[in-house]
C-alpha positions in Angstrom: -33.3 -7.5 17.5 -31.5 -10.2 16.0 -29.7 -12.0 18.0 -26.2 -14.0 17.4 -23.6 -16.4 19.3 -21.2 -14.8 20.9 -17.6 -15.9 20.1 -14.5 -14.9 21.7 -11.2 -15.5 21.6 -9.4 -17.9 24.2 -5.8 -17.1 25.5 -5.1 -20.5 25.5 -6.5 -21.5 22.0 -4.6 -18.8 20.4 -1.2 -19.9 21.9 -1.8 -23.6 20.3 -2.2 -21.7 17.1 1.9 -20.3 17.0 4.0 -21.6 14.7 6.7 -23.7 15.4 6.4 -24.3 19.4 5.3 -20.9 20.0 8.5 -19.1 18.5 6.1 -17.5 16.3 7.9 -14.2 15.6 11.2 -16.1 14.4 9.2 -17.5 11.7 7.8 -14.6 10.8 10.5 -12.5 10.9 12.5 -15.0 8.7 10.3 -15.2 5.9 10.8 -14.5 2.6 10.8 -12.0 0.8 9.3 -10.2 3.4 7.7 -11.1 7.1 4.8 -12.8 7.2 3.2 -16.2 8.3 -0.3 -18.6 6.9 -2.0 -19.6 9.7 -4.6 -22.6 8.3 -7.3 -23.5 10.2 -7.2 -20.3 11.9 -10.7 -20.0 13.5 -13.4 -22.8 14.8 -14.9 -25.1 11.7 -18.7 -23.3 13.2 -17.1 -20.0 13.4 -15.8 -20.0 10.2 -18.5 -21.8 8.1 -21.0 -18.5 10.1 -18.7 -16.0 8.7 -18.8 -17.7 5.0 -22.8 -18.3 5.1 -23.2 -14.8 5.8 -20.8 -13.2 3.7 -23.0 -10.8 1.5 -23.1 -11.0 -1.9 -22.5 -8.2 -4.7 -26.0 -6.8 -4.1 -26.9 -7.6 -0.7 -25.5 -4.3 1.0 -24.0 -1.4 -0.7 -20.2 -1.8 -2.0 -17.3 0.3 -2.5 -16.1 -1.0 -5.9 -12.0 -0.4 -5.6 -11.1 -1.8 -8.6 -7.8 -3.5 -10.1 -5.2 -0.9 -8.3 -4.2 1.7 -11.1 -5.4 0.4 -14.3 -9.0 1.2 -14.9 -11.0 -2.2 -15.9 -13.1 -2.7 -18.9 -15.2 -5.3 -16.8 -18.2 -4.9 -15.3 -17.9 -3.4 -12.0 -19.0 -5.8 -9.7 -16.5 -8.1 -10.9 -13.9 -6.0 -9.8 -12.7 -5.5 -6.4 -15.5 -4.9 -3.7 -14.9 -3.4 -0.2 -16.9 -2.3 2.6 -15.3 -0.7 6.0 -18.5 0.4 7.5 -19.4 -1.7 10.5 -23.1 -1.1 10.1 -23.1 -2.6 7.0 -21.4 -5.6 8.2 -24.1 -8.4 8.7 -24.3 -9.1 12.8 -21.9 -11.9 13.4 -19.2 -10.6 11.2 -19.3 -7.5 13.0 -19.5 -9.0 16.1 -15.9 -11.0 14.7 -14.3 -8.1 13.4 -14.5 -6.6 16.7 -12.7 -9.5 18.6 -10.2 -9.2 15.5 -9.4 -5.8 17.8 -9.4 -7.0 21.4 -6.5 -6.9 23.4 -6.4 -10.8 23.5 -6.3 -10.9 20.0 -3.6 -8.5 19.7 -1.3 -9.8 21.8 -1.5 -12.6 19.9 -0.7 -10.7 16.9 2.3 -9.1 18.6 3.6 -12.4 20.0 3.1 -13.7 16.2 5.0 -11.4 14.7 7.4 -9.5 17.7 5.8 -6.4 17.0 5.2 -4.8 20.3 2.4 -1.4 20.9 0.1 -2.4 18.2 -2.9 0.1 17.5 -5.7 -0.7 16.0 -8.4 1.3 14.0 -11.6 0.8 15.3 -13.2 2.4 12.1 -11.5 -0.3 10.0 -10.4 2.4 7.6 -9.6 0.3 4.3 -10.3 -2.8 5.4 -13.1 -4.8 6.3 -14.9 -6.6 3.9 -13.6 -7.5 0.0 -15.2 -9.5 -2.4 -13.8 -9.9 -6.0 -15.9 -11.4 -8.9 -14.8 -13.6 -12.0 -12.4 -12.2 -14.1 -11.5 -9.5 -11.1 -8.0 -8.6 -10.2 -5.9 -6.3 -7.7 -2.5 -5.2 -9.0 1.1 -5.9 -7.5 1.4 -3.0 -5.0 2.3 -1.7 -1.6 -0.3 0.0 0.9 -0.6 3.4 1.1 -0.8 4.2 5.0 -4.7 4.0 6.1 -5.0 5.1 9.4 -7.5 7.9 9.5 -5.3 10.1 11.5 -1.8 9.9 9.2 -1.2 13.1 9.8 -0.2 11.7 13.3 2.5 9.9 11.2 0.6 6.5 12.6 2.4 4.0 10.8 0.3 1.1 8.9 2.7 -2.1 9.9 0.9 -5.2 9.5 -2.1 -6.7 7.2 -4.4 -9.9 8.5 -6.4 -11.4 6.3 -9.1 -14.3 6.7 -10.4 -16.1 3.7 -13.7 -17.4 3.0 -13.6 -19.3 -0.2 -14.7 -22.8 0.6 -13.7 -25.5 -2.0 -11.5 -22.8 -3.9 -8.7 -24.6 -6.3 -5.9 -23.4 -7.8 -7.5 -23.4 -11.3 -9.5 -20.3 -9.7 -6.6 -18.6 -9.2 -6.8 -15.4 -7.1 -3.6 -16.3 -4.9 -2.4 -13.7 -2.9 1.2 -13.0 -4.3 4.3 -12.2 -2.5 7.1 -10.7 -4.7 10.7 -9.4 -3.9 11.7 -5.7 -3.4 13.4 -5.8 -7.0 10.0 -7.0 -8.3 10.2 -10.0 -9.1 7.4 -13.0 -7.6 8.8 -15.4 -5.1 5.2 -17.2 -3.2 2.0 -17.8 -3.9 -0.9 -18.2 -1.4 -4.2 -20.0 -2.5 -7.4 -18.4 -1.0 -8.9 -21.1 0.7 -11.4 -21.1 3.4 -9.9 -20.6 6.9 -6.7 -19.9 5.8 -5.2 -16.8 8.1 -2.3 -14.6 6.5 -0.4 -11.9 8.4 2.1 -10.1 6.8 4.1 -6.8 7.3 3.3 -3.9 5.1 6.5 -1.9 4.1 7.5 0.3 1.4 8.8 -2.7 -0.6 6.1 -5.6 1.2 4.8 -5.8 -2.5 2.0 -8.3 -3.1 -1.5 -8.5 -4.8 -3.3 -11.8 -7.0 -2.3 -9.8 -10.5 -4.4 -12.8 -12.9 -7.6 -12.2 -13.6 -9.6 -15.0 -11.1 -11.2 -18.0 -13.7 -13.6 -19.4 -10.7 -17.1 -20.0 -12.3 -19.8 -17.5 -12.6 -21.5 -17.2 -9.2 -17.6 -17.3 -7.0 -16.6 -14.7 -5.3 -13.1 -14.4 -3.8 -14.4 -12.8 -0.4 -11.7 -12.5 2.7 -11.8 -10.0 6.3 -8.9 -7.8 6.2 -7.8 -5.8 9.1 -5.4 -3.3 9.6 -2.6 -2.7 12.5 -0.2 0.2 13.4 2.4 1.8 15.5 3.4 5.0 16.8 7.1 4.8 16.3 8.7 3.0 13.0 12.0 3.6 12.3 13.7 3.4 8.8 14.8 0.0 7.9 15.4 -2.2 5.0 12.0 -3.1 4.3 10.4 0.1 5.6 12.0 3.8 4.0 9.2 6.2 5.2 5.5 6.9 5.7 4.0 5.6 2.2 1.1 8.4 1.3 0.1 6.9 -2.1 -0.2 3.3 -2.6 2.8 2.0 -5.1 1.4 -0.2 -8.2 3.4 -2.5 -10.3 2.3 -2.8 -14.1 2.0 -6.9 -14.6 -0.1 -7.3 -17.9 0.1 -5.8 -21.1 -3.0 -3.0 -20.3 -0.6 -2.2 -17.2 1.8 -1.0 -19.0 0.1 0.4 -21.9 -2.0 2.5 -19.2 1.7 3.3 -17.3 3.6 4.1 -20.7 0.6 6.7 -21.8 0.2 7.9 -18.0 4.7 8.5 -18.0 4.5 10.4 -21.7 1.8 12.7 -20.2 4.0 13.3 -17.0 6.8 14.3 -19.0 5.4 16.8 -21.2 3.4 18.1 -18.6 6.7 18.3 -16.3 8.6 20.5 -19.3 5.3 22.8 -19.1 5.4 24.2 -16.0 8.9 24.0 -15.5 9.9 26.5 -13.1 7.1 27.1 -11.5 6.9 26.6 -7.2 4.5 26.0 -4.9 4.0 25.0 -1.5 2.8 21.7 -0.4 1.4 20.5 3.4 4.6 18.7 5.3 2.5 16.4 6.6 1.8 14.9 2.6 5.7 14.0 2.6 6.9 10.7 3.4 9.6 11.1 5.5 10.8 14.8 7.7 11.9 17.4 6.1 14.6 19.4 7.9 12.5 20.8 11.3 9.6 21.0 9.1 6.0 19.6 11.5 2.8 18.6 9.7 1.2 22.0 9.7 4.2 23.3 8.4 4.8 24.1 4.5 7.0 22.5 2.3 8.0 23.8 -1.1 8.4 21.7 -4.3 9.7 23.9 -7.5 9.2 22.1 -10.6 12.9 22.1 -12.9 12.5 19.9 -15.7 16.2 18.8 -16.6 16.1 20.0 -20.3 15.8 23.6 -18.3 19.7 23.0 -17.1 22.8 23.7 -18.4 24.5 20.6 -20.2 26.6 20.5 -17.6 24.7 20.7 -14.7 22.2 18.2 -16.3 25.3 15.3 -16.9 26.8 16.3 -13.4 23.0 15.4 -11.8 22.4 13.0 -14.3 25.7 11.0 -13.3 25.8 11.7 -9.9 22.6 12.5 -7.5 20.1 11.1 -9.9 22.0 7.7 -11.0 22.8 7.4 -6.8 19.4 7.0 -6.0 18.7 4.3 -8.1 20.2 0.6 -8.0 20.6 0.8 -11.6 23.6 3.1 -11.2 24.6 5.2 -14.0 23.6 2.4 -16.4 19.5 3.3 -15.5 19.8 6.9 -15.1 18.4 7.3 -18.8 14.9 5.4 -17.3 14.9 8.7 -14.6 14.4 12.7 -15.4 14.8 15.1 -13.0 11.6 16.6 -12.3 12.1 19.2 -9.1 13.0 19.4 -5.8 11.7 19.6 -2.7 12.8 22.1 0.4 12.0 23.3 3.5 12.7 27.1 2.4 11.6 29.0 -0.6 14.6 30.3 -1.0 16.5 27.3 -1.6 18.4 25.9 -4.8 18.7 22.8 -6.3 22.2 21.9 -4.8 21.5 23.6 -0.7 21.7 21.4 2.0 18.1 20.4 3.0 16.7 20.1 -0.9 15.6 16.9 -2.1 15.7 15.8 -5.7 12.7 14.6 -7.0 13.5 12.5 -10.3 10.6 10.5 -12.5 10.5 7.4 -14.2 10.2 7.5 -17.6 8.3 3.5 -18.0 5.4 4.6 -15.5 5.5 8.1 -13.9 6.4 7.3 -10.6 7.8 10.1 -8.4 11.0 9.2 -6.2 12.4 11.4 -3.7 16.1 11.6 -3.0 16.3 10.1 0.6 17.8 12.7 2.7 19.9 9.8 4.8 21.0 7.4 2.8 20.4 9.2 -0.8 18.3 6.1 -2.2 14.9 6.2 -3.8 12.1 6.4 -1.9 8.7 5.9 -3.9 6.9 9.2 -3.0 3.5 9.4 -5.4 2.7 9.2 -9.2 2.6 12.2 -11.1 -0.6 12.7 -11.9 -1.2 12.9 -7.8 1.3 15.2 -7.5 0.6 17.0 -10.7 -3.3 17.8 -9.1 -1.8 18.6 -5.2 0.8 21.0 -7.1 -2.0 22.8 -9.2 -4.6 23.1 -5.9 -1.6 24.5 -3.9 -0.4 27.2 -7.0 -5.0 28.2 -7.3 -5.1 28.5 -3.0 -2.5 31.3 -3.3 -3.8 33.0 -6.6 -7.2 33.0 -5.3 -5.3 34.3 -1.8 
């Protein structure tokens, strides 16, 4: 049996690592353009050199290659994004790291860092783990689909940590994690280096990736720990609308949105096609409560292309529902059709009470659903997700 030094962390050490005099939260909380805090230096110089000496390379265990995010690459695969969340494929010490990255004393820490209180952690490290991105590799703009391997207990995916391991990493290498606004637009940029901590809140509009392809030399990898936190009860806020089922990707190069543009053509001939059409969907796939509706409970979504409406009833939508969910007003509606709705009854129309409009965008084919509170968008899934949970749902009660 091999064996390892054991590390641990210290109460004490920890506290001399919050920001600003141990008000750690306060930073955090005030950061733009969403919470977070870096955190250099963040473990022992012998800790941290272990963890980056032992850091497998692209063929030393078996990888999960996760790509870019929504575009499919054209690169070799191993140059792409690389992740591994089983533990016994971690090499020993890292294991025996991403463990302590789970204690209690560690966690408090985290929830003193960022005055987050109840963390829960996921032992299984579902998502996380270990990444490792090659030359020429990149990961899209996005926001995090919820990871916890029991969502359907509406666990709610709140914060992100991740450790870097890149030892003499410049900027010419690129690969900095990016932190953009909720209208989409980039604001910081974080360079990769060794030992550099960052914890950050992960929200329905916490949008962030390293979009450029990295230009370190052949041999580099950009490799980093990520783990995972989550809480029970997460209220709506402004940076936080609902439970996020499908992870939300931004197109940022040219092959983005050529892939998007093609994906959003697709959606919308498809979405004339089986206009009218119903089927019901699991609650527990929505983002947010509908009416009294529990996860084992059914949902229905019908499918009502707008060219299916009357002129009137399309403008009266168009100019009203459809243009309130979006900032854009009525001068963006034309990006936006109406694709369905969603209720709690199979009975229900278009304009009851409890239904939901469900309107798609014409650049990229993202879904929104009407939020049933304030009326705003609220990213639900893309369409060709949707288009492949619809078309199971509609075969399990033929075949029924």
């Amino acid at each position: 049996m091999q064996q390892i030094p054991a590390f641990y962390f210290d109460e004490k050490a920890l506290e001399q690592r919050l920001p600003d005099g141990g008000d750690g939260a306060a930073r955090f909380l005030g950061a733009t353009p969403f919470p977070h805090v870096v955190l250099d230096d963040f473990l022992p110089p012998e800790i941290i050199q272990r963890l980056i000496a032992e850091f497998p390379g692209e063929d030393d265990i078996e990888w999960t290659s996760w790509g870019p995010g929504r575009t499919m690459s054209d690169a070799q695969g191993k140059s792409n994004k690389l992740g591994q969340s089983d533990e016994r494929c971690f090499p020993p010490f890292i294991r025996h790291v991403m463990g302590q990255l789970l204690s209690d004393t560690f966690v408090k820490f985290v929830e003193r860092v960022s005055g987050i209180d109840g963390l829960i952690v996921d032992p299984s490290h579902h998502g996380c783990g270990l990444h490792s991105t090659g030359r020429g590799g990149r990961l899209m703009i996005h926001t995090d689909v919820n990871r916890h391997p029991h969502n359907k207990q509406r666990i709610h995916q709140v914060l992100n940590l991740i450790i870097y391991l890149n030892d003499d990493w410049t900027d010419d290498y690129k690969g900095h994690l990016e932190l953009w606004t909720a209208d989409r637009k980039p604001c910081k940029k974080i360079l990769p280096i060794a030992n550099r901590a960052v914890l950050f809140e992960t929200g329905t509009r916490s949008f962030h990736g390293h979009p450029e392809p990295l230009a370190c030399p052949e041999g580099r990898r950009r490799n980093s720990l990520a783990v995972y936190y989550y809480c029970l009860d997460r209220p709506p806020s402004r940076t936080y609308e609902g439970m996020q089922r499908f992870a939300r990707w931004i197109p940022t190069s040219e092959e983005d949105r050529r892939r998007a543009a093609e994906i959003a053509d697709r959606a919308e001939r498809v979405s004339v096609d089986i206009s009218g059409r119903k089927a019901g969907l699991p609650a527990d796939l929505l983002p947010i409560q509908l009416g009294n509706l529990r996860g084992h409970d059914v949902a229905y979504l019908t499918m009502l292309h707008e060219s299916a409406l009357s002129d009137e009833a399309r403008t009266a939508l168009r100019h009203g529902r459809i243009a309130a969910m979006f900032q854009e007003g009525e001068l963006g509606s034309d990006r936006y059709y109406l694709l369905g709705y969603l209720s709690a009854s199979d009975k229900a129309g278009i304009n009851d009470d409890d239904s939901l409009l469900l309107a798609c965008s014409r650049d990229d084919g993202a879904l929104y659903l009407e939020h049933p509170e304030t009326g705003r968008d609220l990213f639900y899934a893309y369409f060709e997700k949707l288009e492949r949970i619809f078309r199971k749902a509609e075969k399990a009660v033929t075949d029924a």
